[in-house]
C-alpha positions in Angstrom: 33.8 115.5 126.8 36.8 113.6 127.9 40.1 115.6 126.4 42.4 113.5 125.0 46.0 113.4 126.3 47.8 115.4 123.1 45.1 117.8 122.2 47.5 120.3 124.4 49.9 119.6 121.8 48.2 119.4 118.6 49.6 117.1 115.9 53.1 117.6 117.4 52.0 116.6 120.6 50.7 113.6 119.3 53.8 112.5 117.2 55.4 112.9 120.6 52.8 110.8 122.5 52.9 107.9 119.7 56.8 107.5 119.6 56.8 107.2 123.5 54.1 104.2 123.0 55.9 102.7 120.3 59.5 103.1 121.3 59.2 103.7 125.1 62.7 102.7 126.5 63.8 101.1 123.2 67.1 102.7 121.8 66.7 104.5 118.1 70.0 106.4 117.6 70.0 107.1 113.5 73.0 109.3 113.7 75.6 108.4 111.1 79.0 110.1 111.2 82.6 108.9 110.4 82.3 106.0 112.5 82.7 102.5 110.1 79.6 101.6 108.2 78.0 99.1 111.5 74.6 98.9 111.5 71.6 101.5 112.4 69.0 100.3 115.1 66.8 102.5 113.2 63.5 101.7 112.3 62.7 97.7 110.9 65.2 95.3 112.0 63.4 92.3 110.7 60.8 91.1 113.4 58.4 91.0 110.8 61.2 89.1 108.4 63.5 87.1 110.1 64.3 85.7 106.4 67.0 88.2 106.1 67.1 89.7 109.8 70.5 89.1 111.2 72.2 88.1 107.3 74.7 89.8 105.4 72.3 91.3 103.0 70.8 93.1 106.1 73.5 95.5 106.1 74.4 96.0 103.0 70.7 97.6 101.9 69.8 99.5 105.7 68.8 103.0 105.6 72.4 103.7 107.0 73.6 102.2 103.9 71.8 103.9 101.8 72.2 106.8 103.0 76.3 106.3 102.7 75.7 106.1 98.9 73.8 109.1 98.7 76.8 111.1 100.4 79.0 108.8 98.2 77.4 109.8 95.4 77.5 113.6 96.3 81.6 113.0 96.6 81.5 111.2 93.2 79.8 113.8 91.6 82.4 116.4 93.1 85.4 114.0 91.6 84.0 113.2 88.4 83.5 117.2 87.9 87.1 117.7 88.7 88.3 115.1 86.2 87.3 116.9 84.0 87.9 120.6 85.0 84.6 121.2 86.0 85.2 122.3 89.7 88.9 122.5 91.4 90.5 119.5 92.3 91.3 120.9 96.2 87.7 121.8 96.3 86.7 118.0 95.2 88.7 116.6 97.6 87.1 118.7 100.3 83.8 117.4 99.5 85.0 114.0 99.5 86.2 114.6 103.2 83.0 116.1 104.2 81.0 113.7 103.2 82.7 110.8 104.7 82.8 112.8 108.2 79.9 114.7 108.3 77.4 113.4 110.9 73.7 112.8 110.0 71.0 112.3 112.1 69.0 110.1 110.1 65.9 109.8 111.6 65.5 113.6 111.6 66.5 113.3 107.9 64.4 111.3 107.5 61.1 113.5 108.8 62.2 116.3 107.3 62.1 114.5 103.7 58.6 114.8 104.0 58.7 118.1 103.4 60.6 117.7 99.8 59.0 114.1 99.0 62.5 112.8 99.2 65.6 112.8 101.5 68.6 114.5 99.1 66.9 117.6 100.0 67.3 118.1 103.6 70.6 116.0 103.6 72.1 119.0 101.1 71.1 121.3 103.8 73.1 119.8 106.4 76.0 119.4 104.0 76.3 123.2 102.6 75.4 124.0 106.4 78.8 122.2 106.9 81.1 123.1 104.1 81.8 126.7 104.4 83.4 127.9 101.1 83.0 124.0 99.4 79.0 125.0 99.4 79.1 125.9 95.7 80.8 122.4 94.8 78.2 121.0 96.3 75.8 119.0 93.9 76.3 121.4 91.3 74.0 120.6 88.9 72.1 117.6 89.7 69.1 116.9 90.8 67.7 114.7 93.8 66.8 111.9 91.5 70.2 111.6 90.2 71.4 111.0 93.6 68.5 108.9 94.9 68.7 106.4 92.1 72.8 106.0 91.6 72.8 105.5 95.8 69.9 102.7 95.2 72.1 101.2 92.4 75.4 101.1 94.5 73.1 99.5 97.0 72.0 97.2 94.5 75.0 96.2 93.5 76.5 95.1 97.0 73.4 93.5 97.8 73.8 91.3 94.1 77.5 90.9 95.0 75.9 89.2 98.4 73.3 87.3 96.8 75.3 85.7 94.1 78.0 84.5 96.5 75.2 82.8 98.5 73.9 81.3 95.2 77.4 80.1 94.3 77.1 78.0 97.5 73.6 76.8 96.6 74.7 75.8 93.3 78.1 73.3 94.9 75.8 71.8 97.3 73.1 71.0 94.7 75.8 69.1 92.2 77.0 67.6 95.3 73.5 66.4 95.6 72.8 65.7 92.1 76.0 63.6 92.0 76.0 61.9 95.0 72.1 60.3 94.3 72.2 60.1 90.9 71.3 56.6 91.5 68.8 56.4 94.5 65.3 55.8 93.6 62.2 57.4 94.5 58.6 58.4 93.3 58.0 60.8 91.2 55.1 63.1 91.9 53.1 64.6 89.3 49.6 66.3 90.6 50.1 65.3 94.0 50.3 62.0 93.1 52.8 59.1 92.6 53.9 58.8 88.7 57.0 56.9 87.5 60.3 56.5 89.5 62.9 59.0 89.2 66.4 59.4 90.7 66.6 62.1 93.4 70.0 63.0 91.9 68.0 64.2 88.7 65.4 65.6 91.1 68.5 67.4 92.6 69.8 68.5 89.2 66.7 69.9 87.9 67.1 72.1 91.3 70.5 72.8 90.3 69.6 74.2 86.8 66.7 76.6 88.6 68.8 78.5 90.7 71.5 78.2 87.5 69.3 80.2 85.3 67.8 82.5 87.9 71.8 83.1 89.1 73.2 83.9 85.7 69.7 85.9 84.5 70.6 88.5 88.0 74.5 88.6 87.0 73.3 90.3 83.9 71.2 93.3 85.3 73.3 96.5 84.3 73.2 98.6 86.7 73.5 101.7 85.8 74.6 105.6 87.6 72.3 108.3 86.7 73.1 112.0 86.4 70.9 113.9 84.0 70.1 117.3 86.2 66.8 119.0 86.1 65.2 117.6 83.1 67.9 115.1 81.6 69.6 117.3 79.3 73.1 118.0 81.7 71.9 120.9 81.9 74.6 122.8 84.3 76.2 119.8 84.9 79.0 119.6 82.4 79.6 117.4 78.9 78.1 114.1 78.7 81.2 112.5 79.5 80.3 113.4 83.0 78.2 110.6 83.1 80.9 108.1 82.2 83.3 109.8 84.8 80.4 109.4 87.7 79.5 106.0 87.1 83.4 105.3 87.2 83.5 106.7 90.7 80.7 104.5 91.8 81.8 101.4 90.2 78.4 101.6 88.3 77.6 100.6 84.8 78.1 103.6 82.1 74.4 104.7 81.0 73.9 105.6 77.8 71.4 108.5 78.6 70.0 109.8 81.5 67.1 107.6 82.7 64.8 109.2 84.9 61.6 107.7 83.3 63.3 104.9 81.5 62.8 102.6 83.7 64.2 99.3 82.6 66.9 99.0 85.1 64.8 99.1 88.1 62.1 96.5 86.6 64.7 94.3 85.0 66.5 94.5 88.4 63.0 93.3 90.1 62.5 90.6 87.6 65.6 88.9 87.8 65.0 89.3 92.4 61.4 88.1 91.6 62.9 84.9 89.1 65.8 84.5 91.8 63.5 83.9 95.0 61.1 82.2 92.9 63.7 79.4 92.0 64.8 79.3 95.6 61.4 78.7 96.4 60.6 76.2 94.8 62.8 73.9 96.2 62.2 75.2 99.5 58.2 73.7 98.8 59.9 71.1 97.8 61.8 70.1 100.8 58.9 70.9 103.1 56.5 68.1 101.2 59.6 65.4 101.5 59.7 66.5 104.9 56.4 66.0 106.2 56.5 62.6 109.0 54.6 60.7 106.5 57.0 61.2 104.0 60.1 61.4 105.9 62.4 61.7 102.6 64.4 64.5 103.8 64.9 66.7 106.6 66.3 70.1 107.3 69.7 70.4 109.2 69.7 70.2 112.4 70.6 73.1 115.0 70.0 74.0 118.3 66.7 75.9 118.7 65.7 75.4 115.2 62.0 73.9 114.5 60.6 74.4 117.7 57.2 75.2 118.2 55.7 76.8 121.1 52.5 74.6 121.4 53.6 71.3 120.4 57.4 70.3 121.8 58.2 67.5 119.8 57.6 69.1 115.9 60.9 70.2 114.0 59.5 72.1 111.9 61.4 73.1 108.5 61.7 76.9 109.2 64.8 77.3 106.7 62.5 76.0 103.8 59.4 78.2 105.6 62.0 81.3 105.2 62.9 81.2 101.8 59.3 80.4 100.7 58.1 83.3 102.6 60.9 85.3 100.5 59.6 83.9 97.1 56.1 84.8 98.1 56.3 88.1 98.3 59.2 89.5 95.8 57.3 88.4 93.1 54.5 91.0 94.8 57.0 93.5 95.4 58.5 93.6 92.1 54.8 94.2 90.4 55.6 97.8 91.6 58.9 98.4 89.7 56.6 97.4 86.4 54.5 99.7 87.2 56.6 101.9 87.6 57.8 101.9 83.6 54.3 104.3 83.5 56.3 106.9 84.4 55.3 110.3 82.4 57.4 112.9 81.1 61.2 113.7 82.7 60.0 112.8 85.9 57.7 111.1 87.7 55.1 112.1 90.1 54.9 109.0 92.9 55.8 106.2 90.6 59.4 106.7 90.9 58.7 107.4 94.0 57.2 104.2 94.7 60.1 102.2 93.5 62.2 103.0 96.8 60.7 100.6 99.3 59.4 98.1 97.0 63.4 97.8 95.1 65.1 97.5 98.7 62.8 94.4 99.9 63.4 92.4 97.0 67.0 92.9 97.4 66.9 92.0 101.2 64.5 89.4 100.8 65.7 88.0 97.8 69.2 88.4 99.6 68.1 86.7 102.8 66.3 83.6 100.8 69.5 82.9 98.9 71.6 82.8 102.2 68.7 80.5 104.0 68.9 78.6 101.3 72.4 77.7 101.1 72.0 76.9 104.1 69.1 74.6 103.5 70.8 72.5 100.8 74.2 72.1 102.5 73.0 70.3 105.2 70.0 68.7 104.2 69.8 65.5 105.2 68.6 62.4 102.5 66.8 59.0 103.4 67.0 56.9 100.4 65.4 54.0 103.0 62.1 56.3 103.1 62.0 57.0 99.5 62.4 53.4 98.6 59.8 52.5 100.9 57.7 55.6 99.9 58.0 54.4 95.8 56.7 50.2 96.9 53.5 51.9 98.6 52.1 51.9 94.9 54.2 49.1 93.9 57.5 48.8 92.5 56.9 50.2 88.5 58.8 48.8 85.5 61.2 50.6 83.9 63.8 51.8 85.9 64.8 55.3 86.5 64.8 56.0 82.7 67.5 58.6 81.7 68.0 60.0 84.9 71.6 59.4 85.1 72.4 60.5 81.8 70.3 63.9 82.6 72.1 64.0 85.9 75.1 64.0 83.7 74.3 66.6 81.5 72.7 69.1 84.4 76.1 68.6 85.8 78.0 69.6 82.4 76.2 72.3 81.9 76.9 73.9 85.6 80.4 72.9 85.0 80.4 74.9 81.6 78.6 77.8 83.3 80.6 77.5 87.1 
Protein backbone atom coordinates (compact mmCIF):
# COMPACT_ATOMS: atom_id res chain seq x y z
CA UNK A 1 0.00 0.00 0.00
CA UNK A 2 0.99 3.40 -1.23
CA UNK A 3 1.87 5.63 2.21
CA UNK A 4 0.53 8.75 2.14
CA UNK A 5 2.74 11.85 2.48
CA UNK A 6 1.75 12.85 6.38
CA UNK A 7 1.25 9.53 7.91
CA UNK A 8 5.01 10.25 9.22
CA UNK A 9 3.47 12.97 10.92
CA UNK A 10 0.21 11.92 12.12
CA UNK A 11 -2.66 14.52 12.36
CA UNK A 12 0.01 17.26 12.95
CA UNK A 13 1.74 16.31 9.96
CA UNK A 14 -1.15 16.70 8.13
CA UNK A 15 -2.30 20.17 9.46
CA UNK A 16 1.16 21.05 8.23
CA UNK A 17 0.80 19.39 4.74
CA UNK A 18 -2.86 21.09 4.25
CA UNK A 19 -1.81 24.75 5.21
CA UNK A 20 1.21 24.51 2.70
CA UNK A 21 -1.52 23.50 -0.06
CA UNK A 22 -3.80 26.01 0.86
CA UNK A 23 -1.62 28.99 1.74
CA UNK A 24 1.65 28.00 -0.14
CA UNK A 25 3.51 31.45 -0.54
CA UNK A 26 0.46 33.49 0.46
CA UNK A 27 1.18 35.84 3.46
CA UNK A 28 -1.07 35.08 6.82
CA UNK A 29 0.63 37.24 9.63
CA UNK A 30 -2.37 37.38 12.54
CA UNK A 31 -0.16 38.99 14.95
CA UNK A 32 -1.78 42.04 16.66
CA UNK A 33 0.28 44.28 18.89
CA UNK A 34 0.35 48.08 19.55
CA UNK A 35 0.57 48.83 16.06
CA UNK A 36 -2.97 51.06 14.93
CA UNK A 37 -5.97 48.94 14.38
CA UNK A 38 -5.15 48.24 10.08
CA UNK A 39 -6.34 45.34 8.85
CA UNK A 40 -5.38 41.35 9.39
CA UNK A 41 -4.62 39.35 6.17
CA UNK A 42 -5.88 36.64 8.25
CA UNK A 43 -8.20 34.13 7.13
CA UNK A 44 -11.47 35.37 4.70
CA UNK A 45 -10.87 38.59 2.99
CA UNK A 46 -14.00 38.48 0.89
CA UNK A 47 -13.31 36.41 -2.31
CA UNK A 48 -16.24 34.56 -1.61
CA UNK A 49 -18.11 38.15 -0.84
CA UNK A 50 -16.97 40.95 -2.61
CA UNK A 51 -20.36 42.69 -1.29
CA UNK A 52 -18.44 43.99 1.66
CA UNK A 53 -14.73 43.03 0.63
CA UNK A 54 -12.70 46.17 0.41
CA UNK A 55 -15.76 48.54 2.44
CA UNK A 56 -15.60 50.13 5.62
CA UNK A 57 -17.63 47.63 7.33
CA UNK A 58 -14.82 45.17 6.48
CA UNK A 59 -12.72 46.51 9.09
CA UNK A 60 -14.65 47.35 11.55
CA UNK A 61 -16.10 43.47 12.30
CA UNK A 62 -12.35 41.40 11.24
CA UNK A 63 -11.13 38.98 13.55
CA UNK A 64 -8.37 41.74 14.47
CA UNK A 65 -11.27 43.84 15.52
CA UNK A 66 -12.71 41.65 17.42
CA UNK A 67 -10.20 40.56 19.04
CA UNK A 68 -9.38 44.48 20.07
CA UNK A 69 -12.69 44.46 21.90
CA UNK A 70 -12.06 41.51 23.76
CA UNK A 71 -8.75 43.06 25.19
CA UNK A 72 -10.84 46.23 25.47
CA UNK A 73 -13.16 44.76 27.28
CA UNK A 74 -10.61 43.00 29.71
CA UNK A 75 -9.17 46.87 30.31
CA UNK A 76 -12.91 47.97 30.90
CA UNK A 77 -13.44 45.43 33.28
CA UNK A 78 -10.17 46.50 35.16
CA UNK A 79 -11.46 50.35 35.15
CA UNK A 80 -14.91 49.79 36.01
CA UNK A 81 -13.58 47.66 39.14
CA UNK A 82 -11.43 50.58 40.11
CA UNK A 83 -14.25 52.98 40.00
CA UNK A 84 -15.54 51.60 42.33
CA UNK A 85 -12.76 50.37 44.76
CA UNK A 86 -12.83 47.06 43.60
CA UNK A 87 -9.08 46.71 42.44
CA UNK A 88 -6.34 49.66 42.70
CA UNK A 89 -6.52 52.31 40.44
CA UNK A 90 -2.44 51.95 39.50
CA UNK A 91 -3.13 48.41 39.07
CA UNK A 92 -6.21 49.33 36.51
CA UNK A 93 -4.24 51.43 34.59
CA UNK A 94 -1.58 48.76 34.15
CA UNK A 95 -3.99 46.49 32.63
CA UNK A 96 -5.26 49.10 30.40
CA UNK A 97 -1.54 49.54 29.20
CA UNK A 98 -1.12 45.85 28.70
CA UNK A 99 -3.78 45.34 26.87
CA UNK A 100 -3.29 47.95 24.34
CA UNK A 101 0.50 46.77 23.83
CA UNK A 102 0.47 43.26 24.31
CA UNK A 103 1.10 41.34 21.07
CA UNK A 104 -1.18 38.46 19.93
CA UNK A 105 -0.64 36.05 17.55
CA UNK A 106 -4.03 35.49 16.48
CA UNK A 107 -4.02 32.72 14.42
CA UNK A 108 -2.35 30.64 17.17
CA UNK A 109 -5.17 32.08 19.30
CA UNK A 110 -7.15 31.12 17.45
CA UNK A 111 -6.15 27.09 17.26
CA UNK A 112 -5.64 27.03 20.59
CA UNK A 113 -9.43 28.11 21.29
CA UNK A 114 -10.24 24.86 20.31
CA UNK A 115 -9.15 23.54 23.18
CA UNK A 116 -11.61 25.77 25.53
CA UNK A 117 -14.49 26.08 22.77
CA UNK A 118 -13.78 29.76 22.79
CA UNK A 119 -10.83 32.25 22.35
CA UNK A 120 -10.96 34.36 26.04
CA UNK A 121 -9.25 31.37 27.29
CA UNK A 122 -6.05 31.13 25.69
CA UNK A 123 -5.86 35.01 25.19
CA UNK A 124 -5.93 35.23 29.28
CA UNK A 125 -3.04 33.07 29.18
CA UNK A 126 -0.93 35.23 27.21
CA UNK A 127 -2.05 38.24 29.15
CA UNK A 128 -1.28 36.89 32.89
CA UNK A 129 1.84 35.38 30.99
CA UNK A 130 2.57 39.13 30.44
CA UNK A 131 1.52 41.03 33.41
CA UNK A 132 3.73 40.01 36.18
CA UNK A 133 2.18 41.32 39.47
CA UNK A 134 -1.19 42.90 37.38
CA UNK A 135 -2.14 38.85 36.97
CA UNK A 136 -4.65 39.00 39.82
CA UNK A 137 -6.45 42.15 38.27
CA UNK A 138 -6.80 40.28 35.44
CA UNK A 139 -10.55 39.34 34.61
CA UNK A 140 -11.33 39.00 38.09
CA UNK A 141 -14.39 37.63 38.20
CA UNK A 142 -15.79 37.17 34.88
CA UNK A 143 -16.36 34.65 32.76
CA UNK A 144 -15.42 34.10 29.00
CA UNK A 145 -18.95 34.76 27.91
CA UNK A 146 -18.94 38.07 29.48
CA UNK A 147 -16.06 39.10 27.42
CA UNK A 148 -17.01 37.31 24.17
CA UNK A 149 -20.45 38.87 23.97
CA UNK A 150 -19.58 42.75 25.23
CA UNK A 151 -16.50 42.52 22.38
CA UNK A 152 -19.27 41.26 19.76
CA UNK A 153 -21.47 44.23 20.90
CA UNK A 154 -18.74 46.88 20.66
CA UNK A 155 -18.33 45.33 17.29
CA UNK A 156 -21.81 45.65 16.63
CA UNK A 157 -22.01 48.91 17.39
CA UNK A 158 -19.21 50.36 15.04
CA UNK A 159 -20.44 48.23 12.43
CA UNK A 160 -24.32 50.00 12.99
CA UNK A 161 -22.56 53.34 13.33
CA UNK A 162 -21.17 52.29 9.53
CA UNK A 163 -24.24 50.97 8.23
CA UNK A 164 -26.52 53.78 9.24
CA UNK A 165 -24.17 56.49 7.73
CA UNK A 166 -24.37 54.54 4.47
CA UNK A 167 -28.22 54.40 4.83
CA UNK A 168 -28.26 58.16 5.50
CA UNK A 169 -26.86 58.45 1.97
CA UNK A 170 -29.31 56.03 0.57
CA UNK A 171 -32.13 57.77 2.03
CA UNK A 172 -30.80 61.71 0.28
CA UNK A 173 -30.38 60.10 -2.91
CA UNK A 174 -33.81 58.39 -2.83
CA UNK A 175 -35.77 61.86 -2.04
CA UNK A 176 -33.64 63.29 -4.58
CA UNK A 177 -35.19 60.65 -6.75
CA UNK A 178 -38.56 60.79 -5.40
CA UNK A 179 -38.52 64.58 -5.99
CA UNK A 180 -36.99 65.00 -9.03
CA UNK A 181 -39.55 62.28 -11.03
CA UNK A 182 -42.40 62.82 -9.18
CA UNK A 183 -43.94 63.53 -12.42
CA UNK A 184 -42.41 61.14 -15.07
CA UNK A 185 -44.61 58.40 -16.11
CA UNK A 186 -44.18 54.81 -16.38
CA UNK A 187 -45.98 51.30 -16.10
CA UNK A 188 -46.73 49.94 -13.21
CA UNK A 189 -46.07 46.29 -12.74
CA UNK A 190 -48.09 44.03 -10.77
CA UNK A 191 -47.40 40.02 -11.32
CA UNK A 192 -44.97 40.57 -13.87
CA UNK A 193 -47.25 42.34 -15.83
CA UNK A 194 -48.20 45.96 -16.88
CA UNK A 195 -51.06 47.44 -14.52
CA UNK A 196 -51.94 51.17 -14.31
CA UNK A 197 -49.38 54.09 -14.74
CA UNK A 198 -47.52 55.29 -11.89
CA UNK A 199 -44.89 58.00 -11.38
CA UNK A 200 -41.38 56.71 -10.88
CA UNK A 201 -40.96 59.45 -8.22
CA UNK A 202 -43.71 57.53 -6.16
CA UNK A 203 -41.91 54.30 -7.26
CA UNK A 204 -38.80 56.13 -5.79
CA UNK A 205 -40.61 57.22 -2.59
CA UNK A 206 -41.99 53.90 -1.75
CA UNK A 207 -38.15 52.93 -1.94
CA UNK A 208 -37.38 55.70 0.21
CA UNK A 209 -39.86 54.74 3.09
CA UNK A 210 -38.29 50.90 2.91
CA UNK A 211 -34.97 51.62 3.77
CA UNK A 212 -36.66 54.49 6.24
CA UNK A 213 -38.27 51.90 8.35
CA UNK A 214 -35.57 49.26 8.09
CA UNK A 215 -32.94 52.45 9.08
CA UNK A 216 -34.87 53.64 12.09
CA UNK A 217 -36.04 49.74 13.21
CA UNK A 218 -31.72 49.10 13.43
CA UNK A 219 -31.09 52.61 15.25
CA UNK A 220 -33.18 51.06 17.99
CA UNK A 221 -31.36 47.75 18.83
CA UNK A 222 -29.92 48.22 22.45
CA UNK A 223 -26.98 47.00 22.59
CA UNK A 224 -26.14 45.94 25.50
CA UNK A 225 -22.42 44.99 27.73
CA UNK A 226 -22.60 41.86 29.65
CA UNK A 227 -20.88 40.89 32.87
CA UNK A 228 -22.60 38.33 35.01
CA UNK A 229 -19.47 35.92 36.11
CA UNK A 230 -19.92 32.25 36.40
CA UNK A 231 -23.52 31.81 36.56
CA UNK A 232 -25.06 35.51 36.38
CA UNK A 233 -25.28 36.22 39.86
CA UNK A 234 -21.78 38.77 40.12
CA UNK A 235 -20.63 36.31 41.84
CA UNK A 236 -16.85 37.67 42.73
CA UNK A 237 -17.19 40.36 40.57
CA UNK A 238 -18.36 43.19 42.70
CA UNK A 239 -22.09 45.07 43.26
CA UNK A 240 -24.38 45.26 40.41
CA UNK A 241 -23.39 48.60 39.68
CA UNK A 242 -20.43 47.09 38.08
CA UNK A 243 -22.48 46.44 35.26
CA UNK A 244 -23.42 50.00 34.79
CA UNK A 245 -19.72 51.13 35.27
CA UNK A 246 -18.50 48.44 32.41
CA UNK A 247 -20.99 49.18 29.91
CA UNK A 248 -19.93 52.94 30.50
CA UNK A 249 -16.35 52.05 29.57
CA UNK A 250 -17.46 50.42 26.35
CA UNK A 251 -19.83 52.89 25.34
CA UNK A 252 -22.46 50.09 25.50
CA UNK A 253 -26.07 50.19 26.63
CA UNK A 254 -26.64 49.64 30.57
CA UNK A 255 -28.25 45.89 30.86
CA UNK A 256 -30.56 45.41 33.25
CA UNK A 257 -29.39 41.89 34.19
CA UNK A 258 -26.98 39.67 33.05
CA UNK A 259 -28.02 37.94 29.78
CA UNK A 260 -26.23 35.00 29.10
CA UNK A 261 -29.34 33.01 27.84
CA UNK A 262 -31.61 35.89 27.36
CA UNK A 263 -31.01 36.29 24.16
CA UNK A 264 -33.08 39.16 22.71
CA UNK A 265 -30.27 41.42 21.94
CA UNK A 266 -28.52 39.17 19.57
CA UNK A 267 -31.88 38.02 17.67
CA UNK A 268 -33.33 41.50 17.72
CA UNK A 269 -29.86 42.71 16.50
CA UNK A 270 -30.27 39.90 13.48
CA UNK A 271 -33.85 40.95 12.72
CA UNK A 272 -33.33 44.44 12.33
CA UNK A 273 -29.70 43.19 9.77
CA UNK A 274 -32.17 40.63 8.22
CA UNK A 275 -35.16 43.75 7.73
CA UNK A 276 -32.23 46.17 6.74
CA UNK A 277 -30.69 43.99 3.76
CA UNK A 278 -34.02 42.89 2.97
CA UNK A 279 -35.18 46.60 2.11
CA UNK A 280 -31.98 47.24 0.31
CA UNK A 281 -32.70 44.34 -1.66
CA UNK A 282 -35.55 44.95 -2.91
CA UNK A 283 -34.74 47.77 -4.76
CA UNK A 284 -31.70 46.27 -5.90
CA UNK A 285 -34.37 43.44 -7.81
CA UNK A 286 -35.77 46.28 -8.67
CA UNK A 287 -33.16 48.00 -10.57
CA UNK A 288 -31.99 44.90 -12.20
CA UNK A 289 -35.66 44.24 -13.93
CA UNK A 290 -35.65 48.13 -15.25
CA UNK A 291 -32.31 47.39 -16.34
CA UNK A 292 -32.61 44.48 -18.49
CA UNK A 293 -32.01 45.76 -22.59
CA UNK A 294 -35.56 45.23 -23.19
CA UNK A 295 -36.51 47.47 -20.58
CA UNK A 296 -33.84 49.86 -20.64
CA UNK A 297 -35.53 52.16 -17.81
CA UNK A 298 -32.53 52.55 -15.75
CA UNK A 299 -29.04 51.67 -15.54
CA UNK A 300 -26.38 51.34 -13.01
CA UNK A 301 -23.57 54.01 -12.75
CA UNK A 302 -21.06 53.70 -14.77
CA UNK A 303 -17.25 52.94 -13.85
CA UNK A 304 -14.38 51.64 -15.21
CA UNK A 305 -14.30 47.80 -15.11
CA UNK A 306 -17.66 47.52 -13.74
CA UNK A 307 -20.26 45.08 -15.57
CA UNK A 308 -17.88 43.19 -17.46
CA UNK A 309 -18.28 39.74 -18.27
CA UNK A 310 -15.69 37.45 -19.13
CA UNK A 311 -17.60 35.48 -22.02
CA UNK A 312 -19.59 38.10 -23.58
CA UNK A 313 -17.60 41.75 -23.95
CA UNK A 314 -20.31 43.93 -24.70
CA UNK A 315 -22.87 43.13 -21.37
CA UNK A 316 -22.78 45.71 -18.43
CA UNK A 317 -24.08 43.91 -16.20
CA UNK A 318 -25.73 45.52 -12.92
CA UNK A 319 -23.18 44.02 -10.30
CA UNK A 320 -23.88 46.83 -7.62
CA UNK A 321 -27.65 45.68 -7.64
CA UNK A 322 -26.20 41.76 -7.97
CA UNK A 323 -24.21 42.70 -4.60
CA UNK A 324 -26.67 43.94 -2.43
CA UNK A 325 -29.21 41.27 -3.49
CA UNK A 326 -26.68 38.66 -2.86
CA UNK A 327 -26.43 40.44 0.75
CA UNK A 328 -30.33 40.35 1.33
CA UNK A 329 -30.30 36.72 0.28
CA UNK A 330 -28.44 35.39 2.76
CA UNK A 331 -28.79 37.66 6.14
CA UNK A 332 -32.22 36.77 6.31
CA UNK A 333 -30.54 32.91 6.40
CA UNK A 334 -27.95 33.94 8.74
CA UNK A 335 -30.04 35.54 11.14
CA UNK A 336 -32.42 32.16 11.45
CA UNK A 337 -29.45 31.18 13.68
CA UNK A 338 -29.56 33.99 16.30
CA UNK A 339 -33.51 32.79 16.70
CA UNK A 340 -32.45 29.87 17.41
CA UNK A 341 -30.44 30.65 19.45
CA UNK A 342 -33.22 32.16 22.15
CA UNK A 343 -33.30 28.04 22.90
CA UNK A 344 -30.65 28.54 25.05
CA UNK A 345 -30.99 26.35 28.45
CA UNK A 346 -30.07 27.17 31.78
CA UNK A 347 -27.12 29.97 32.67
CA UNK A 348 -25.35 28.96 29.70
CA UNK A 349 -25.54 27.54 26.66
CA UNK A 350 -23.95 24.45 25.21
CA UNK A 351 -23.30 25.43 21.21
CA UNK A 352 -26.24 27.69 20.69
CA UNK A 353 -24.40 30.64 22.06
CA UNK A 354 -21.87 29.37 20.60
CA UNK A 355 -23.36 29.35 17.27
CA UNK A 356 -24.23 32.97 17.37
CA UNK A 357 -20.51 34.13 16.63
CA UNK A 358 -20.11 33.54 12.97
CA UNK A 359 -23.63 33.79 12.01
CA UNK A 360 -23.97 37.72 14.09
CA UNK A 361 -20.55 38.93 12.33
CA UNK A 362 -21.93 38.14 8.52
CA UNK A 363 -25.01 39.94 8.96
CA UNK A 364 -23.18 42.83 10.17
CA UNK A 365 -20.59 42.77 7.25
CA UNK A 366 -22.98 41.80 4.86
CA UNK A 367 -25.66 43.85 5.84
CA UNK A 368 -22.86 46.54 6.21
CA UNK A 369 -21.44 46.01 2.70
CA UNK A 370 -25.17 45.98 0.97
CA UNK A 371 -25.93 49.34 2.49
CA UNK A 372 -22.64 50.90 1.24
CA UNK A 373 -23.25 49.15 -2.49
CA UNK A 374 -26.30 50.49 -2.32
CA UNK A 375 -25.70 54.00 -1.74
CA UNK A 376 -23.78 53.71 -4.24
CA UNK A 377 -26.33 52.26 -6.49
CA UNK A 378 -28.91 55.01 -6.01
CA UNK A 379 -26.58 58.02 -6.23
CA UNK A 380 -25.73 57.44 -9.50
CA UNK A 381 -28.29 55.63 -11.05
CA UNK A 382 -29.16 56.76 -14.14
CA UNK A 383 -33.17 57.40 -15.27
CA UNK A 384 -34.77 57.18 -18.93
CA UNK A 385 -38.09 58.65 -18.73
CA UNK A 386 -37.90 58.22 -22.95
CA UNK A 387 -37.88 54.24 -22.21
CA UNK A 388 -40.50 54.29 -19.66
CA UNK A 389 -42.80 56.38 -21.73
CA UNK A 390 -42.25 54.19 -24.52
CA UNK A 391 -42.30 50.99 -22.25
CA UNK A 392 -46.09 52.26 -20.67
CA UNK A 393 -47.60 52.91 -24.91
CA UNK A 394 -46.59 49.09 -25.64
CA UNK A 395 -49.97 48.28 -23.86
CA UNK A 396 -51.45 51.50 -24.83
CA UNK A 397 -51.61 54.73 -23.14
CA UNK A 398 -54.39 53.98 -20.01
CA UNK A 399 -56.74 56.67 -18.71
CA UNK A 400 -56.41 58.13 -15.63
CA UNK A 401 -53.37 59.67 -15.17
CA UNK A 402 -50.83 58.95 -12.54
CA UNK A 403 -53.53 59.02 -9.83
CA UNK A 404 -52.20 60.38 -6.43
CA UNK A 405 -48.76 59.90 -7.10
CA UNK A 406 -47.66 63.27 -6.53
CA UNK A 407 -49.50 63.86 -3.56
CA UNK A 408 -47.92 60.42 -2.13
CA UNK A 409 -44.61 61.55 -3.41
CA UNK A 410 -45.42 64.47 -1.17
CA UNK A 411 -46.17 62.81 1.81
CA UNK A 412 -43.13 60.04 1.51
CA UNK A 413 -41.15 63.03 1.42
CA UNK A 414 -42.78 64.71 4.69
CA UNK A 415 -42.41 61.91 6.48
CA UNK A 416 -38.46 61.41 5.77
CA UNK A 417 -38.24 65.03 6.45
CA UNK A 418 -40.04 64.51 9.87
CA UNK A 419 -37.84 61.42 10.53
CA UNK A 420 -34.26 62.88 8.77
Amino acid sequence: MKSVPWAAGGLAGARDLTRQFVWGSIKMDGMLGSGGDGESSVGDVGLLSPVWAGTAVEAAVSDRAFLRGMLDAEAALARAQAGLGIVPVDAAEGVTRLCRTVEIDAVELARRARGAGNPVVPLLAELRGAAGELGPYIHLGATSQDIVDSALMVLAFKARTVILDSLGWTLDALAGLAEAHRHTPMAGRTLGQHAVPVAFGAKAGGWLLLVLDARDALAGVRLPAQLGGAAGTLEGLGPVELMDAFADELGLARPVQPWHTRRTAVAGLGAALATTAGALGKIAGDVVLMAQNEVGELAEPAAPGRGGSSAMPHKRNPVLSILVRSAALQVPVLAQILQASLLSEHERAAGAWHAEWMPLRECLRLTGGAAETAAELVAGVEVFPDRMRANLEVTGELSGGLGASDDLVTRALEEYGRRR
